[in-house]
C-alpha positions as CSV (number, residue, x, y, z in Angstrom):
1,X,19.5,-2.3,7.1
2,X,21.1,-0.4,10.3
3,X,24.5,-0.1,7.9
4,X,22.5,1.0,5.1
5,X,20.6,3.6,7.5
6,X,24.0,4.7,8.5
7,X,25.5,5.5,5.6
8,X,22.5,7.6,5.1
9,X,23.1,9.3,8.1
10,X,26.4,10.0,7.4
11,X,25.0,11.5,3.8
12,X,22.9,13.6,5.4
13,X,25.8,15.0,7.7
14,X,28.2,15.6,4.9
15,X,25.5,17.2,3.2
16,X,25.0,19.6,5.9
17,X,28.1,20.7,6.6
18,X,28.7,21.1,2.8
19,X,25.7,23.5,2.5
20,X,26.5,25.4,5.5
21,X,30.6,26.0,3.8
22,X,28.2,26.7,0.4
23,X,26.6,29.3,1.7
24,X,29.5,31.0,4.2
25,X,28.1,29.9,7.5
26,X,30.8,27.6,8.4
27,X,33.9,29.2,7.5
28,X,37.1,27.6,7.1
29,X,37.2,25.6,4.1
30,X,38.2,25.9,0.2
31,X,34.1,25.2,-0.1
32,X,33.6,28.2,2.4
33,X,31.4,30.8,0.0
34,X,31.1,28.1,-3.2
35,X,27.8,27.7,-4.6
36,X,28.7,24.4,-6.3
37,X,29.1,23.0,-2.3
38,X,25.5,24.6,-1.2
39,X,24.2,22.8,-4.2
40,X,25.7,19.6,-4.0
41,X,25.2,19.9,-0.3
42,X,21.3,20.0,-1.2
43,X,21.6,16.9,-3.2
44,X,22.9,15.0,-0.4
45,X,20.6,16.0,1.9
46,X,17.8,15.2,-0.4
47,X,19.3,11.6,-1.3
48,X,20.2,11.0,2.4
49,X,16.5,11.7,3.8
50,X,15.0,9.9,1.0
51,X,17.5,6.7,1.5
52,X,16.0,7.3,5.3
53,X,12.4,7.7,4.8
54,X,12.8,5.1,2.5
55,X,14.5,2.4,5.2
56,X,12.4,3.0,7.7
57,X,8.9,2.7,5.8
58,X,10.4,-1.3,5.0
59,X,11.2,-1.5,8.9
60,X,7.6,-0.7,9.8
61,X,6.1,-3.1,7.3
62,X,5.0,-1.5,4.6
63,X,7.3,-2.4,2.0
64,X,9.9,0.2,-0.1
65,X,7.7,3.4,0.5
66,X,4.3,2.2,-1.1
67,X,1.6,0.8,1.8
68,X,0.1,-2.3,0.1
69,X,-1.8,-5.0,1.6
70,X,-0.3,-8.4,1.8
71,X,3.5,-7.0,2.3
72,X,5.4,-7.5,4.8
73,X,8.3,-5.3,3.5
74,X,11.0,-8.0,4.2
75,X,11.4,-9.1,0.9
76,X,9.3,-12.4,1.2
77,X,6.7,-13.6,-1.3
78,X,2.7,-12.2,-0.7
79,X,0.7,-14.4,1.8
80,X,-1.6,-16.7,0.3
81,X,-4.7,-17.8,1.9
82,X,-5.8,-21.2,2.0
83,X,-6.9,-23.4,-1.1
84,X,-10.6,-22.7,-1.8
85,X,-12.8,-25.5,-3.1
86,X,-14.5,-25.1,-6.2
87,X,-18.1,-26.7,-6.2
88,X,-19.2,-27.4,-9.9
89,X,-21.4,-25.8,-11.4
90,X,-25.3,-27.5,-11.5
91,X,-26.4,-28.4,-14.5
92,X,-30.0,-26.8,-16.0
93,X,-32.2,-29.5,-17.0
């Protein structure tokens, strides 16, 4: 998870720095003043928080980005509780 949350990181970055050369705040570039850097740049930000948001919400527990009972998020099978005893039914006389 912590390489995966990395790699996001590093997305997010990139994607910065990208949109920033887009839209001619950070000079110095052949992207410097290219709008097809400030939208890609966007993109990646977008994807990179979303990987994040995504990563975390399994590392609190509840599960890829949807809070549902039983999960633990860690990829194991729902909790079952314990075998209940069915009692027949009674007969009418």
């Amino acid at each position: 998870m912590w390489l995966r949350l990395g790699i996001a990181d590093a997305l997010v970055g990139a994607g910065l720095i990208w949109l920033l050369q887009g839209l001619r705040v950070l000079p110095g570039s052949f992207m410097t003043g290219s709008p097809t850097w400030a939208v890609l740049g966007v993109m990646a930000v977008g994807l990179g928080v979303f990987v994040q948001v995504r990563l975390l919400g399994e590392r609190a527990g509840r599960g890829p980005g949807v809070s549902t009972p039983g999960r633990s998020g860690s990829g194991s099978k729902p909790r079952r509780g314990p075998a209940r005893k069915v009692r027949p039914r009674r007969q009418a006389r």
